[in-house]
Each structure stands twice: as C-alpha cells, then as structure tokens.
Kinemage of the C-alpha trace (Angstrom):
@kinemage 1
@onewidth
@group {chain A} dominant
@subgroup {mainchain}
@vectorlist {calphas} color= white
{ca unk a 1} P 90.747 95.353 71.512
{ca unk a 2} L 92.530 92.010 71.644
{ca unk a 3} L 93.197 89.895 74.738
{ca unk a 4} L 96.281 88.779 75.557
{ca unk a 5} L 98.152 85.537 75.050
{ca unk a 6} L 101.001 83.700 76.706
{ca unk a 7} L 101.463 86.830 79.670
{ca unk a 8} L 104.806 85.872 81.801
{ca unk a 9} L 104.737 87.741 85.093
{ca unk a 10} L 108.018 89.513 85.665
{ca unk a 11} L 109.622 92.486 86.678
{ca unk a 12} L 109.923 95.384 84.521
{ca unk a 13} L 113.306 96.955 83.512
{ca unk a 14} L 114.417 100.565 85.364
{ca unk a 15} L 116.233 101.137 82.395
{ca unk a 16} L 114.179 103.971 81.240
{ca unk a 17} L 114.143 105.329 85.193
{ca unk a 18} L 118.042 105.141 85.361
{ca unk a 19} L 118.759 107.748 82.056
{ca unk a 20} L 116.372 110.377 83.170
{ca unk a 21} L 118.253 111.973 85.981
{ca unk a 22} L 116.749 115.021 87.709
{ca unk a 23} L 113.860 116.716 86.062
{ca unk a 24} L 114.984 120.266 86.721
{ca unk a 25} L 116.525 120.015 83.524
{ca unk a 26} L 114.183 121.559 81.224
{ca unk a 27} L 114.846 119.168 78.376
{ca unk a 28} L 114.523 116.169 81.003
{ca unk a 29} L 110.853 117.482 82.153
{ca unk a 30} L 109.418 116.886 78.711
{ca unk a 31} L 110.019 113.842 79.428
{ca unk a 32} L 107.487 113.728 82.480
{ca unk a 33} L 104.125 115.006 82.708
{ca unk a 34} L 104.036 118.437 84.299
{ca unk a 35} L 102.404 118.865 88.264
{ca unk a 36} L 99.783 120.479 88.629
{ca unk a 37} L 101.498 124.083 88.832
{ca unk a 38} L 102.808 123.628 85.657
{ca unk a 39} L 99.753 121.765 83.779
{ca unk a 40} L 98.448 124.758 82.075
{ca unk a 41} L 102.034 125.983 80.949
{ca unk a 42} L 102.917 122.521 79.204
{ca unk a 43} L 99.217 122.562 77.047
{ca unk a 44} L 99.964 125.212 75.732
{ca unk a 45} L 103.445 125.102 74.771
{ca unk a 46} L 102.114 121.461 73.295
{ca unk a 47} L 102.755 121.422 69.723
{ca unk a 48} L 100.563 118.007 69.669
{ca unk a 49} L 96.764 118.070 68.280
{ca unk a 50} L 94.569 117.988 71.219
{ca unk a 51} L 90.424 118.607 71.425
{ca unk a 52} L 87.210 117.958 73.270
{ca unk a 53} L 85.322 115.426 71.554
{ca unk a 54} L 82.031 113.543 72.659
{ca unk a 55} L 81.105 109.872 72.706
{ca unk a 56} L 78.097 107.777 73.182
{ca unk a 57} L 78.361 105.483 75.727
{ca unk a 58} L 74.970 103.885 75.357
{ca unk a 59} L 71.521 105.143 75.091
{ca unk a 60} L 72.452 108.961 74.587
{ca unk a 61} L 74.388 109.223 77.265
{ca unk a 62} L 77.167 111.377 75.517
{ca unk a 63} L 80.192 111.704 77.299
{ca unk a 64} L 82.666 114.547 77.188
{ca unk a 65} L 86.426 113.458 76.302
{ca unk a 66} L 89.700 115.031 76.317
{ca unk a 67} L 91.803 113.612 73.188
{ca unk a 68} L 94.965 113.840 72.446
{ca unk a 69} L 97.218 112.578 68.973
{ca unk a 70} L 100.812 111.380 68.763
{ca unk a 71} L 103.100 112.823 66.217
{ca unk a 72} L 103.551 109.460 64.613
{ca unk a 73} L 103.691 107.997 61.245
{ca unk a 74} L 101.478 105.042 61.591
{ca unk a 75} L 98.505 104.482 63.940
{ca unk a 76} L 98.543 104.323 67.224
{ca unk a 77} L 97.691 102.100 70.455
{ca unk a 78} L 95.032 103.905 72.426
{ca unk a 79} L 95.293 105.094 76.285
{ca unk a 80} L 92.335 106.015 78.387
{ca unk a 81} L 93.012 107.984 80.701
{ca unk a 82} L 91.136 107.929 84.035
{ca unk a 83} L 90.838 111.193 86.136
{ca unk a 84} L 91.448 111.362 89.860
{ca unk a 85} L 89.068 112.171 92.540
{ca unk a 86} L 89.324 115.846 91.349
{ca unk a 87} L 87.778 115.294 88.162
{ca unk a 88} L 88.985 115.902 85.005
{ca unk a 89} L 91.076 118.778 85.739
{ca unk a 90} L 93.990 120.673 83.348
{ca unk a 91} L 96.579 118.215 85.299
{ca unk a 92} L 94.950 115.440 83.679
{ca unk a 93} L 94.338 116.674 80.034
{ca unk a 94} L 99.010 117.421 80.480
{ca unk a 95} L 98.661 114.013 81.812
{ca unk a 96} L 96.909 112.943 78.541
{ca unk a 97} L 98.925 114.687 76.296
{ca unk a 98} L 102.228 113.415 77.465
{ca unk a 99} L 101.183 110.321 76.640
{ca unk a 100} L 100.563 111.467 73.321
{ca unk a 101} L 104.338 112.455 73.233
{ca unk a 102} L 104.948 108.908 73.763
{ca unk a 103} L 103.222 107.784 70.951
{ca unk a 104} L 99.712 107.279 71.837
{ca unk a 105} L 96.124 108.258 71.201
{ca unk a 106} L 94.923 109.294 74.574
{ca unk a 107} L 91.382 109.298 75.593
{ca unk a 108} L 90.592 111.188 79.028
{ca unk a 109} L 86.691 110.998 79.530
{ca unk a 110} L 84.933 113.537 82.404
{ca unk a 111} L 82.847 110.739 84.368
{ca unk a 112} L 81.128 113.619 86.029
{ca unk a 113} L 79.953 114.711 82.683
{ca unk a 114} L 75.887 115.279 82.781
{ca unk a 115} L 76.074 115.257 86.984
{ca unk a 116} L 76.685 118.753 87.688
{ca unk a 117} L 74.632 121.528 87.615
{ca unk a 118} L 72.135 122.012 84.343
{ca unk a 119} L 74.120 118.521 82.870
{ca unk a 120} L 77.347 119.840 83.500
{ca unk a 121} L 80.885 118.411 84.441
{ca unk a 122} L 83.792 118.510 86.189
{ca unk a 123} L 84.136 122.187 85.183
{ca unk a 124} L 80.556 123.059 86.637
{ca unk a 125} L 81.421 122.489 89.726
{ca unk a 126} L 84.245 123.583 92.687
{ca unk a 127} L 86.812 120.703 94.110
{ca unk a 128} L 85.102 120.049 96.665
{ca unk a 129} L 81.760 119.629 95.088
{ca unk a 130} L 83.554 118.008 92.699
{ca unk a 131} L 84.454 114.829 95.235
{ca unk a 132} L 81.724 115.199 96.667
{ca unk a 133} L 79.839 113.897 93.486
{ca unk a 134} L 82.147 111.379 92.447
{ca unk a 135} L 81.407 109.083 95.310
{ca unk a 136} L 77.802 108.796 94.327
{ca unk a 137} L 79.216 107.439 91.020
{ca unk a 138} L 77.854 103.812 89.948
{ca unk a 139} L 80.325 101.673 88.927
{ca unk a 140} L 78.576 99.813 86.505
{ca unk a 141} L 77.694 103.426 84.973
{ca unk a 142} L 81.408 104.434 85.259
{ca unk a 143} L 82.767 100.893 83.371
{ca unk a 144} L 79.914 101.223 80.607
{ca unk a 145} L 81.477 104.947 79.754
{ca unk a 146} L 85.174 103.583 80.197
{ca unk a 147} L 84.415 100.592 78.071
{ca unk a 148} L 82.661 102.955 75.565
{ca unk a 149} L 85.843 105.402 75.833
{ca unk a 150} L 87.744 102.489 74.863
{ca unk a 151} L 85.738 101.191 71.767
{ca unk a 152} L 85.540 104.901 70.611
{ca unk a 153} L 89.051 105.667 71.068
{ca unk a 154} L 90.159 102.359 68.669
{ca unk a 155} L 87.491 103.682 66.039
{ca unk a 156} L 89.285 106.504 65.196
{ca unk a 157} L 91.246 106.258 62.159
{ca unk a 158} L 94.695 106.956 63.311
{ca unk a 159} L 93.760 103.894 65.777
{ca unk a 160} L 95.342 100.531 66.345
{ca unk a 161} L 92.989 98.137 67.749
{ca unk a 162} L 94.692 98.115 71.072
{ca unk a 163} L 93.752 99.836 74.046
{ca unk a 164} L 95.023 100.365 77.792
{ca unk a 165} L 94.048 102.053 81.011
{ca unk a 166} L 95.808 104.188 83.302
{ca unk a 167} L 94.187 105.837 86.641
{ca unk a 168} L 95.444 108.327 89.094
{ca unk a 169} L 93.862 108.521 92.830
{ca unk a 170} L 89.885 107.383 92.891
{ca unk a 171} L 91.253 106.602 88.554
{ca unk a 172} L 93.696 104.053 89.882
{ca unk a 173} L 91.532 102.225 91.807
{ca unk a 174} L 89.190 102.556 88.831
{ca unk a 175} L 91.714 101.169 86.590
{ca unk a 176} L 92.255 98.336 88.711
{ca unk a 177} L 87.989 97.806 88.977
{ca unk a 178} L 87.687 98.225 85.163
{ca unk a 179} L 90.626 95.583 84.263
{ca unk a 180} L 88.157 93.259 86.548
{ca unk a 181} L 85.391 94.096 84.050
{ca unk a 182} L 86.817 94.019 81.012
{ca unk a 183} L 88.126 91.237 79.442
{ca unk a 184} L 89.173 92.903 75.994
{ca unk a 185} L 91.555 95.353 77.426
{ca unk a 186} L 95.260 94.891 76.621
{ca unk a 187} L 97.238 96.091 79.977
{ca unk a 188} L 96.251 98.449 82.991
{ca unk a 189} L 98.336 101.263 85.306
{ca unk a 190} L 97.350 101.634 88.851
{ca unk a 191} L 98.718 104.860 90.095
{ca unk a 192} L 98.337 105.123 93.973
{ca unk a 193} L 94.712 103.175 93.770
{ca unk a 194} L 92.900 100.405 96.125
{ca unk a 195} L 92.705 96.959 94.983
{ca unk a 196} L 89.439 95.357 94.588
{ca unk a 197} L 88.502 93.143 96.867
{ca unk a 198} L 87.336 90.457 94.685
{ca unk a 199} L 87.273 89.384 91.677
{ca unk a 200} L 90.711 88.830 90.552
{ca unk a 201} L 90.053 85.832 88.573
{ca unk a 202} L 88.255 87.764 85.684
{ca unk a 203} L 91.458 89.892 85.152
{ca unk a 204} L 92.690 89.001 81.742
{ca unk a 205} L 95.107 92.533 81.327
{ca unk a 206} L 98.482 92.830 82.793
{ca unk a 207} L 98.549 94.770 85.505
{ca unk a 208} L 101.221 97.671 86.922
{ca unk a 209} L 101.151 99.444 90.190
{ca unk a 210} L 102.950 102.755 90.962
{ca unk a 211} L 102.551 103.445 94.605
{ca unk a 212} L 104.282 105.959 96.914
{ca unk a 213} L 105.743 104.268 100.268
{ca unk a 214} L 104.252 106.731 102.284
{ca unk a 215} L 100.497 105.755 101.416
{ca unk a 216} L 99.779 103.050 103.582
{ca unk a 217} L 96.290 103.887 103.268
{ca unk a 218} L 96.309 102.442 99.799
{ca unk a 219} L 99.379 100.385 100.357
{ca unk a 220} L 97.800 97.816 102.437
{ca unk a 221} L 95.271 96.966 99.758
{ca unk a 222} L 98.476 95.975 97.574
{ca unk a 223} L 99.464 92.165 98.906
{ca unk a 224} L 95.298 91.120 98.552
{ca unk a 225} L 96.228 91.665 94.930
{ca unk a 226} L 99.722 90.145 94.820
{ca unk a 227} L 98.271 86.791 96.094
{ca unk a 228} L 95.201 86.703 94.313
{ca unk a 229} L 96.629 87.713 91.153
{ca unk a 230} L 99.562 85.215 91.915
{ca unk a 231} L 97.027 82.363 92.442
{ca unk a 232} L 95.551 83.026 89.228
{ca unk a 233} L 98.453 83.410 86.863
{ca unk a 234} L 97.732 86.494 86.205
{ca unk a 235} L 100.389 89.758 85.686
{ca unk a 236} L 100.721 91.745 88.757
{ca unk a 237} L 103.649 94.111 89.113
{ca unk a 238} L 103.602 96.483 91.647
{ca unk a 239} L 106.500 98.902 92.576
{ca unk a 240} L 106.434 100.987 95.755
{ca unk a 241} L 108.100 104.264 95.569
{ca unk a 242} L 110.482 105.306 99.291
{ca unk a 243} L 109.068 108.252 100.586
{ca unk a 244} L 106.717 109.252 97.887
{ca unk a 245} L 103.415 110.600 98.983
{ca unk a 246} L 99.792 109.880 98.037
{ca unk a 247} L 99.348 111.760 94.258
{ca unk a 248} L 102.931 111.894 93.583
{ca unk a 249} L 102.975 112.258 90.100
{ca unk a 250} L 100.585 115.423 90.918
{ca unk a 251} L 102.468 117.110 93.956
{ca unk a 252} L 106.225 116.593 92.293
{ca unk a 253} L 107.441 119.292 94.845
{ca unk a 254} L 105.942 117.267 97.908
{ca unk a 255} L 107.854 114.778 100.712
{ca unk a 256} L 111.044 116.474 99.850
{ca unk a 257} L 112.714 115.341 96.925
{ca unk a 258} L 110.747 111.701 97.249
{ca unk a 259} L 107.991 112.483 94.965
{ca unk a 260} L 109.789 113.680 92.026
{ca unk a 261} L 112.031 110.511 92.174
{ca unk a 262} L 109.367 108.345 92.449
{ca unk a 263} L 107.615 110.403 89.153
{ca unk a 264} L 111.179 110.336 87.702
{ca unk a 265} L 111.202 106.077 87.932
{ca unk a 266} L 107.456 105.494 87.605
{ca unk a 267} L 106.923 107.513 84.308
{ca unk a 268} L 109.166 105.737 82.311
{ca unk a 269} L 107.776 102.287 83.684
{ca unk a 270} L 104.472 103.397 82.513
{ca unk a 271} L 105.627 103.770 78.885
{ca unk a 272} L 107.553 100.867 78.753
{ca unk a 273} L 104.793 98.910 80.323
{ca unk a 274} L 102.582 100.654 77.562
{ca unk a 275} L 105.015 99.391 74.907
{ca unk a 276} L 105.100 96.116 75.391
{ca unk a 277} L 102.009 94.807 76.110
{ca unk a 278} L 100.220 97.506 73.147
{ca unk a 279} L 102.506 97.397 71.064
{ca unk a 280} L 103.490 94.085 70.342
C-alpha cells in the first residue's frame, strides 16, 4: 500500500451520476449493485470469478473472506469491502462483486468469523443475533483483520499494491475508524457511517461520504469531520443524498423514488473516487 502525496481537497465530478438515468433499465442496473431482493439473482448471473478464501490476520486467527476478480488485463487495485451491521450477508458479497465489474479485486472479510456458535460466522447465526454480536466487537481486533484483509488482498498476484476501503452501515463508520488507523491505505468510502470523534489528524487517505438526507442520526456526526478534516488538510468530501434513507444503497425501493437516486449518483462517485486516488 502506498500513501498518498500532494491530496487537493475538491469536489468530485457527477459526471458519471448524470449518464446513468433510471435503473429500471436492465442494462442500466448492471451498472449498480443489486438491493438486497435482488443480491442472490445478480451472483449468480455473475460471469466474474468469485470464492471464499481465508486469511491470517495474526496469530492463527484465520479469517473468512469473500473475493471477487475483475475481468481485466493487467492487475488490479484492491477494495475491501466492509459489511454492515448485518454481517456479511449475500447483499454484500453483490456488493463485492460489482466492484469487481469495475475493475477491482474485492476483498469482503466476515468480522464475525470465529464468534458464533462452535467458531462460526455471520452465517451461524440469525440477524438479530447477528447485531447483537457485532457490538461486542473490539476495534483494535476489527482494524488488525481489516489491515490484514488489506495486506492479503495486495499479495495476490493479479494485485496492484494499492488498496481502499469502503463500509456500509456499522462498515461505514468502520471505514471512517480504520482510515484513522491506517496510515498505508490509499482512499476510504463512508456509506451512511458516524464519524469518529477524534483522531482526525492521523488520517492520511482521502476520504468520501455518501449519506442519505433523511439520516440525521448519522448526519449530525458529518460537520465534526468537515472541520477537523478541514483543519488538518486533509480530503473530506461528503455528499448528502435529498430524501434518501438510512442503507440506501440496500433498500433501493425505500423513501419513494429517493433512495434509488441517491444509489443512482452515489455509485458512480464511488468508482470514480476509486479511480483516481488507486489508480493513479
């Protein structure tokens, strides 16, 4: 992983947003992750390579990952993908593997892996055990395995040495938490998570947010970041979605209309925010 040099803050271009249109076109929605409905549909239909693979992310603890390949000619940035407070559910391995159609190796680790029942993961277990569990998670424990995910996702050999995080729910605040810890990672997505409290000054990653206006909850956690990260000279960009609901990019049917709109803008920003800063 290499840090980055000579970051400008700035806005980042709708362009991509703007040619999408509606994703009721069928062609169109390939060009979006699937909801949740249609997560199951879209992996198989996937004509991308895609397997579970285990990594060690220190003294034995082996960690379950979902991991996904780009059709692509030459190697490939790396994503790690961040699951929400559901675990790592099918939504998340679509999630995973759309990024893959973008041209990326994505890494989706279980952080519930080896806390279920009998060592199991987020499979082991219902929903609501499921959240349940993941707010007993350390967060030292869950930045070791991201950090880990990272470093094994760049040693595969289709691999480019760069790396970036992206985080849905309890995963975008996680996202946002791990770019505080890690000073080797090359950019970071925040979908619909806190911001730390603290800590800003360590951030060395650009950083996007994709937030639905209809969240206050996490919304008012967003200007603690914009000044902090300001004050630093660090990359902040975050960009609040009208109407959009809490896990829009999950529920694409929900707050009529606003949620697929705000998927339909923040999706593309995601790749191009991807593309420059891991691909450059």
């Amino acid at each position: 992983m290499k840090g980055n040099v000579g970051i400008v803050p700035g806005m980042i271009s709708l362009s991509f947003a703007l040619i999408l249109g509606t994703a009721k076109n069928p062609i169109i929605a390939q060009t979006i992750p699937a909801d949740e409905e249609g997560a199951v549909a879209r992996l198989n239909e996937s004509p991308r390579h895609g397997e579970w693979l285990t990594y060690d992310a220190g003294n034995g603890d082996m960690v379950r990952a979902w991991v996904t390949f780009p059709e692509r000619s030459g190697p490939a940035p790396v994503v790690i993908v961040i699951h929400e407070i559901y675990g790592l559910t099918d939504w998340i391995r679509n999630v995973a593997d759309q990024l893959s159609r973008d041209g990326f190796i994505a890494v989706a680790p279980d952080l519930l892996d080896g806390h279920g029942p009998n060592g199991g993961g987020s499979d082991s277990m219902d929903r609501q055990q499921v959240v349940a569990t993941i707010r007993t998670l350390d967060r030292g424990d869950v930045n070791r395995r991201l950090k880990a995910a990272a470093e094994f996702g760049t040693s595969l050999p289709s691999a480019t040495d760069q790396v970036g995080v992206v985080g849905y729910c309890w995963g975008g605040s996680s996202s946002f938490l791990f770019a505080l810890d890690d000073a080797d990672l090359d950019a970071a997505v925040v979908y619909y998570g806190s911001s730390p409290e603290t800590g800003f000054e360590s951030i060395s990653a650009p950083v996007l947010g994709l937030y639905g206006g209809n969240d206050e909850r996490v919304n008012s956690t967003i200007n603690r970041a914009e000044v902090a990260m300001s004050r630093f000279n660090k990359t902040f960009v975050p960009n609040i979605f009208e109407g959009a609901g809490h896990g829009f990019l999950r529920n694409q049917g929900g707050q009529d209309g606003a949620n697929m709109r705000a998927t339909e803008e923040a999706w593309p920003l995601t790749i191009e925010f991807f593309r420059r800063y891991l691909e450059s």
